[in-house]
C-alpha positions as CSV (number, residue, x, y, z in Angstrom):
1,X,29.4,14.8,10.1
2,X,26.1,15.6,10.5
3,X,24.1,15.2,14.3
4,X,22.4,11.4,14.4
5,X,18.3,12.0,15.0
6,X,17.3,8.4,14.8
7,X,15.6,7.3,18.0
8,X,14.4,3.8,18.8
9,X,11.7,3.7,21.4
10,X,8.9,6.4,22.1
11,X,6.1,6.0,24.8
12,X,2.8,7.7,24.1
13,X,0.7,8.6,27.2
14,X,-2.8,7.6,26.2
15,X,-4.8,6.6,29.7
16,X,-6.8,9.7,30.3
17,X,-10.4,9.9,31.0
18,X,-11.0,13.0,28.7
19,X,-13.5,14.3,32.0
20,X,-13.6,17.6,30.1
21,X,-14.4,17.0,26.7
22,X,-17.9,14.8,27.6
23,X,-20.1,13.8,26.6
24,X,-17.8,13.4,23.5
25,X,-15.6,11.0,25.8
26,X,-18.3,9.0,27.1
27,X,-17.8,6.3,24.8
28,X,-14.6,7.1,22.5
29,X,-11.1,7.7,24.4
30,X,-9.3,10.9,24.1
31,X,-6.6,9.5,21.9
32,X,-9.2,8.4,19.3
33,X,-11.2,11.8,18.8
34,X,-11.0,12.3,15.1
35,X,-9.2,15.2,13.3
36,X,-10.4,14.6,10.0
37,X,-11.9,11.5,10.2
38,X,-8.6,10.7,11.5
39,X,-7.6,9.4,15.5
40,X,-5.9,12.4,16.8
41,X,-3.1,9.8,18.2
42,X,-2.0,9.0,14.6
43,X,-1.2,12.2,13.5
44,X,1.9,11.9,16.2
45,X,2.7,8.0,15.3
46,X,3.0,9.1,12.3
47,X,5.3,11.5,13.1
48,X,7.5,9.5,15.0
49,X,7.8,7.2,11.9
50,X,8.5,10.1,10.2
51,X,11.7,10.2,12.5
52,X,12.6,6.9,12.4
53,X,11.3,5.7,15.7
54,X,11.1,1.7,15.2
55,X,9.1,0.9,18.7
56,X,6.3,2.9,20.4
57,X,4.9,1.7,23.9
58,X,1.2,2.9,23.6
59,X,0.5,3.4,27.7
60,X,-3.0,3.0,28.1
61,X,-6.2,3.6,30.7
62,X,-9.4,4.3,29.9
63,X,-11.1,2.7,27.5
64,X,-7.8,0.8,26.7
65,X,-9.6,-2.3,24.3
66,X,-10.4,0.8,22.1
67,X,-6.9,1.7,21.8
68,X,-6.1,-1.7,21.4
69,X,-8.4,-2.5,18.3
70,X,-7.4,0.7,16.9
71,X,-3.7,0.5,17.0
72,X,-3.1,-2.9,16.7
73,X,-1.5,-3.1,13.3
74,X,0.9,-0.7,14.0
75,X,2.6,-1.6,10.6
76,X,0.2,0.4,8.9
77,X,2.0,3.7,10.7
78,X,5.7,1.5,10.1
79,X,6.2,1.4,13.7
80,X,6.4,-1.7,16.7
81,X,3.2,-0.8,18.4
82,X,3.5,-2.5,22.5
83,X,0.4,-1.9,24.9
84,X,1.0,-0.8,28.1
85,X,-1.9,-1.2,31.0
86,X,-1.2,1.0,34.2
87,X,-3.9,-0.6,37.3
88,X,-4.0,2.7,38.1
89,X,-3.5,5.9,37.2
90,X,0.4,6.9,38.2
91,X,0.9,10.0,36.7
92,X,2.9,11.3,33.5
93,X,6.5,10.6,34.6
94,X,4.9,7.2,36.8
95,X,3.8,6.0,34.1
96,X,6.9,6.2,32.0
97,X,8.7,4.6,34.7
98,X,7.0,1.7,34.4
99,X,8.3,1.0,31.0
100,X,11.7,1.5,32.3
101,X,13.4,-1.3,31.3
102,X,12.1,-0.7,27.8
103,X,14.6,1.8,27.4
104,X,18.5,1.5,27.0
105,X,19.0,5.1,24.7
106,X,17.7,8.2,24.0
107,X,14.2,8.2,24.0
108,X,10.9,10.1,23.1
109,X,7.6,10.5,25.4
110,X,4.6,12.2,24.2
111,X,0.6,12.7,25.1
112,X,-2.1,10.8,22.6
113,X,-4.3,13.2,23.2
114,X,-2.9,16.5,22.0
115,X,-2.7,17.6,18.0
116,X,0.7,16.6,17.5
117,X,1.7,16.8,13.4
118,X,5.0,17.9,14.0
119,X,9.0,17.4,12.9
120,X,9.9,15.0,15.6
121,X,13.2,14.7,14.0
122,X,14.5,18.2,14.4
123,X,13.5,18.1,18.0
124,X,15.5,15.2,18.7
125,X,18.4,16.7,15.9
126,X,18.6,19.6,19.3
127,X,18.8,17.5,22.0
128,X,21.7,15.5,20.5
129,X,23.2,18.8,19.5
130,X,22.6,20.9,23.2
131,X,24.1,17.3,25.0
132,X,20.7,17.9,26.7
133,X,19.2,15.6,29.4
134,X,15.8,16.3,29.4
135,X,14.5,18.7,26.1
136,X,11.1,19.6,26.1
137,X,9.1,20.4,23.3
138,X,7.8,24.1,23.4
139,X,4.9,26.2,21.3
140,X,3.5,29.3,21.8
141,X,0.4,30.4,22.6
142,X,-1.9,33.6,23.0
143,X,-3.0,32.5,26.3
144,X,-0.6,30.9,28.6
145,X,-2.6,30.9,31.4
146,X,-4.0,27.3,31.4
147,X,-0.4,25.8,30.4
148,X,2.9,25.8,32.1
149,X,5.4,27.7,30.6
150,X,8.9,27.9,30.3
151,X,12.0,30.4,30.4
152,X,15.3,30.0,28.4
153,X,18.2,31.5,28.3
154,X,20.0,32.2,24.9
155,X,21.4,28.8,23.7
156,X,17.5,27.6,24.9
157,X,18.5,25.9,28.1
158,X,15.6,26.1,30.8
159,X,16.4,28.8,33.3
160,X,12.7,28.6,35.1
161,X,8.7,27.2,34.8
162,X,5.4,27.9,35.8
163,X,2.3,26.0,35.7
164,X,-0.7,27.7,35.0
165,X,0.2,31.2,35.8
166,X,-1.9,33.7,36.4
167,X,-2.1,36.7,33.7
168,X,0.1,39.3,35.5
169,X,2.7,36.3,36.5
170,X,3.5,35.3,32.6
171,X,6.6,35.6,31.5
172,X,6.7,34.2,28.1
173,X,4.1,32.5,26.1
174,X,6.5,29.4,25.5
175,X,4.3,26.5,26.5
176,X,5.1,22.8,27.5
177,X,4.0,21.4,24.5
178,X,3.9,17.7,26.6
179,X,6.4,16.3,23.9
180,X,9.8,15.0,25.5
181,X,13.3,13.8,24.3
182,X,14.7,12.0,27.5
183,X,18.0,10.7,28.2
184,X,17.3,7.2,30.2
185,X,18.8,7.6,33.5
186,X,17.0,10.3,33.8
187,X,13.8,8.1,35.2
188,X,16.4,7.3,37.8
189,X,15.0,9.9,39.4
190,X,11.3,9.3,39.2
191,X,10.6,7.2,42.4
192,X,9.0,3.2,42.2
193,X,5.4,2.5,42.4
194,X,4.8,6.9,43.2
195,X,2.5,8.7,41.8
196,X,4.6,11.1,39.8
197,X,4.2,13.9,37.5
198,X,7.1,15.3,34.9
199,X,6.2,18.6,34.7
200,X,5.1,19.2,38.5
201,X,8.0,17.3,40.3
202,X,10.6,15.7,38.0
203,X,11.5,19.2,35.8
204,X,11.9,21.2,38.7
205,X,13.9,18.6,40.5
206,X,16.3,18.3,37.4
207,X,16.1,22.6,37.7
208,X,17.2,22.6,41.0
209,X,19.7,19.9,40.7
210,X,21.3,22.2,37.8
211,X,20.9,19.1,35.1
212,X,21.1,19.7,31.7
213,X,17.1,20.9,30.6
214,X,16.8,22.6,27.6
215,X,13.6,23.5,25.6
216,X,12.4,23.5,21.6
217,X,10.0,24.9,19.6
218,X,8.0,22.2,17.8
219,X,8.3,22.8,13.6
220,X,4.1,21.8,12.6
221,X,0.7,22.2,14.1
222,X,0.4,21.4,17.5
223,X,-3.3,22.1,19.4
224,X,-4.9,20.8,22.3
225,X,-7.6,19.3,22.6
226,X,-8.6,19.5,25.8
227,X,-12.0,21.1,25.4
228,X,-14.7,20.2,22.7
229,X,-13.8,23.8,21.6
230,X,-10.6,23.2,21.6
231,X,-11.4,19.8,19.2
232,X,-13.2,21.9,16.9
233,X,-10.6,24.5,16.3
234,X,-8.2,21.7,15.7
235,X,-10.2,19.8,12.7
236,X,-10.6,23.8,11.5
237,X,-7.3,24.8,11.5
238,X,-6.9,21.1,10.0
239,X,-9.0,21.9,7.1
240,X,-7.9,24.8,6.1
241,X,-4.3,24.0,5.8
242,X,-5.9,20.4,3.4
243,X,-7.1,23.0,0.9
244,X,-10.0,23.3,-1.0
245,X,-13.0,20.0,-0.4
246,X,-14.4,18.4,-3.0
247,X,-18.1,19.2,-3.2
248,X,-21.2,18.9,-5.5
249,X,-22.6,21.2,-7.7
250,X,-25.2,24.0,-6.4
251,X,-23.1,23.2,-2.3
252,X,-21.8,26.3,-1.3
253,X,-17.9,26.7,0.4
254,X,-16.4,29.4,2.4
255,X,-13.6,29.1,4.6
256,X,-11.7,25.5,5.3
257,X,-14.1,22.4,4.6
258,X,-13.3,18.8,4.6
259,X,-16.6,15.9,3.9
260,X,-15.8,12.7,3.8
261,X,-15.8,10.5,0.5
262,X,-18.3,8.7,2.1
263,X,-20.7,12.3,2.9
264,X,-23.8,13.7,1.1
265,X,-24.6,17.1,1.1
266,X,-27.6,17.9,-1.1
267,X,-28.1,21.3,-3.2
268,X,-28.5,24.1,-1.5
269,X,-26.4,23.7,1.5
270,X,-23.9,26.4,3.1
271,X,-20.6,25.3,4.3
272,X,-18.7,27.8,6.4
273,X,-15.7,25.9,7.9
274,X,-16.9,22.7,9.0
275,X,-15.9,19.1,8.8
276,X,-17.7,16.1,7.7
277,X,-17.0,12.4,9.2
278,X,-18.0,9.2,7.5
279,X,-21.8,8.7,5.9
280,X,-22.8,12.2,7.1
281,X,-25.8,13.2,5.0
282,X,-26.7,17.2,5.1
283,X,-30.6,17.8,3.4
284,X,-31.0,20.8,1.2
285,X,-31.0,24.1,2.2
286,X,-29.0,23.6,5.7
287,X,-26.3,26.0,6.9
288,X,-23.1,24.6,8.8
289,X,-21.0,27.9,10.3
290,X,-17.9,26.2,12.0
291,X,-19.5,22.5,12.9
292,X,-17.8,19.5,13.4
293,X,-20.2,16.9,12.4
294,X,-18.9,13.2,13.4
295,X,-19.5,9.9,11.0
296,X,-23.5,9.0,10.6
297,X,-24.6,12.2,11.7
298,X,-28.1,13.2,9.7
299,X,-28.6,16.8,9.5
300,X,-32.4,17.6,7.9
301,X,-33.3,20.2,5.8
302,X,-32.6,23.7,6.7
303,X,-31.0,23.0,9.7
304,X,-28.8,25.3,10.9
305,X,-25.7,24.5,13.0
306,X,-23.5,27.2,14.6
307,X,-19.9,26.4,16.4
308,X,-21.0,23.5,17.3
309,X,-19.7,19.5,17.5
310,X,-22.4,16.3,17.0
311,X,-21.3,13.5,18.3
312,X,-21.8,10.1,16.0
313,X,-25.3,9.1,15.4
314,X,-26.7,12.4,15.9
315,X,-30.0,13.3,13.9
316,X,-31.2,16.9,13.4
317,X,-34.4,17.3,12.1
318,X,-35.7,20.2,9.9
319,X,-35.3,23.6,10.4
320,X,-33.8,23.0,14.2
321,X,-31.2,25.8,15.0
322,X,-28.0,24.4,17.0
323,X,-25.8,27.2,18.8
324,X,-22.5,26.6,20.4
325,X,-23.3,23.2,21.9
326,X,-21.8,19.8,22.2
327,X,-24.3,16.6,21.2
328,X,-23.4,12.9,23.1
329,X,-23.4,9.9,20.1
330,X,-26.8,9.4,18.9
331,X,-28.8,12.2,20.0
332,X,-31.7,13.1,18.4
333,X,-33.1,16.8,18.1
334,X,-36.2,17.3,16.1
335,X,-37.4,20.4,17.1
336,X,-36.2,24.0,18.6
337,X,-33.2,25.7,18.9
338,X,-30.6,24.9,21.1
339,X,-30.0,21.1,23.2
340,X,-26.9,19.8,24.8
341,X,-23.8,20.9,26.8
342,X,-22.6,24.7,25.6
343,X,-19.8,24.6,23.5
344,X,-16.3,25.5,25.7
């Protein structure tokens, strides 16, 4: 008999401000950055459909009306989409202990705000089969320095963590990927109306108590998206794994492009990886080297725009050069080379 995978009820922490990807955040949440014209949330709701998740409680913060209007009709994902308001913020494993009494089962907690396009299924497939507690989702990254990472042991049960560890004090470069199959008494443990964190407090507390924590590595893409550099890469990597864009004749491809059905991009242009949102038009003869250009963005003639994201409504007029920087929605740049926050 093979190992039951189907979970019920995921929560989806979606209430951050984003403070470090403005001015990109100043008017769209986190959760609704596109990847590919897409909300970066969906890619995981989808994936918890994919694994047969029937309710997800969608706990929101900032900008929460946004994430209501978007994610209303949770049918269109086959999920039971709730909204859950926090007054303020109460951190990861707080915030999950709201919702409580939502849970009666095995359950599944993730972030809206990471890249999450994953196999949910054979994550929770290993927590049934480890009898784990807590299993965390785990990927691995060249630099593990701004994560917190994770030792296992041989069957993959946690043996130690550390957040954010300096160069010289990293042990593996097994991330916290922020993805979570719990077991529900486990939030016994996470104290009422505290401020509360599960990585910080409530994973070390289950370590120390000798509980039954065992780690994964996620089967998909995962990215964070943290930093506007970090959203870039993530529609790039993105695009090149969607294959080969349409495009008209005399346009130019190198490298992974998406545009847009809804995009024009006149003869003459240069893409080199880059990604095109909604009723982008791109005038003759401009250049695009690794640009994320969001929806109604107007890029002039001979423009060029280097490793750089626009933000919607942007207009750059001819021949301006753009170089690692970030544009806030409907910014307009009609002359010289370089406007905006750097690109990090």
């Amino acid at each position: 008999m093979g190992v039951e995978v189907k979970v019920d009820v995921a929560i989806i922490m979606a209430g951050g401000k984003g403070t470090r990807l403005r001015p990109l955040t100043n008017n769209i949440p986190k959760p609704l950055l596109p990847i590919l014209g897409r909300p970066c949330a969906e890619y995981f709701l989808r994936a918890l459909a994919d694994a047969g998740v029937a309710r997800t409680y969608l706990a929101c913060g900032y900008r929460h009306m946004d994430m209501v209007r978007t994610f209303r009709d949770g049918g269109v994902y086959g999920l039971d989409i709730v909204f859950s308001f926090e007054e303020e913020p109460m951190g990861t494993a707080g915030a999950v202990k709201l919702l409580q009494d939502k849970v009666d089962g095995t359950f599944i907690v993730g972030s809206g705000d990471v890249l999450a396009d994953v196999d949910m299924a054979e994550l929770v497939a290993f927590h049934r089969r480890s009898k784990a507690e807590v299993t965390i989702a785990l990927t691995e990254v060249e630099d593990p320095t701004a994560f917190g990472i994770v030792g296992l042991d041989q069957h993959g049960r946690i043996e130690r963590f550390k957040e954010k560890p300096l160069s010289e004090e990293a042990f593996s470069n097994l991330i916290n990927a922020g993805i979570y199959v719990l077991e529900p008494h486990v939030l016994d443990l996470v104290p009422e109306d505290t401020k509360y964190d599960f990585s910080k407090q409530l994973f070390p507390d289950m370590l120390e108590r000798g509980m039954a924590l065992y780690g994964h590595r996620l089967e998909g893409l995962w990215k964070d998206i943290g930093r506007p550099a970090d959203l870039l890469e993530a529609n790039l990597l993105m695009a090149e794994r969607a294959g080969a864009a349409d495009v008209s004749k005399g346009v130019m491809v190198i490298g992974g492009v998406h545009i847009d059905g809804s995009a024009t991009v006149a003869a003459g242009v240069i893409l080199d990886r880059a990604v095109l949102g909604g009723d982008v038009r791109i005038g003759a003869g401009a250049r695009l080297t690794r640009a994320l250009v969001l929806d109604g963005c107007e890029v002039a003639a001979d423009a060029i725009i280097e490793g750089s994201v626009l933000g919607p409504g942007c207009v750059i007029g001819s021949g301006v050069k753009l170089t690692d920087c970030v544009l806030a929605e409907g910014v307009r740049v009609m002359s010289g080379e370089h406007r905006g926050r750097t690109l990090e």
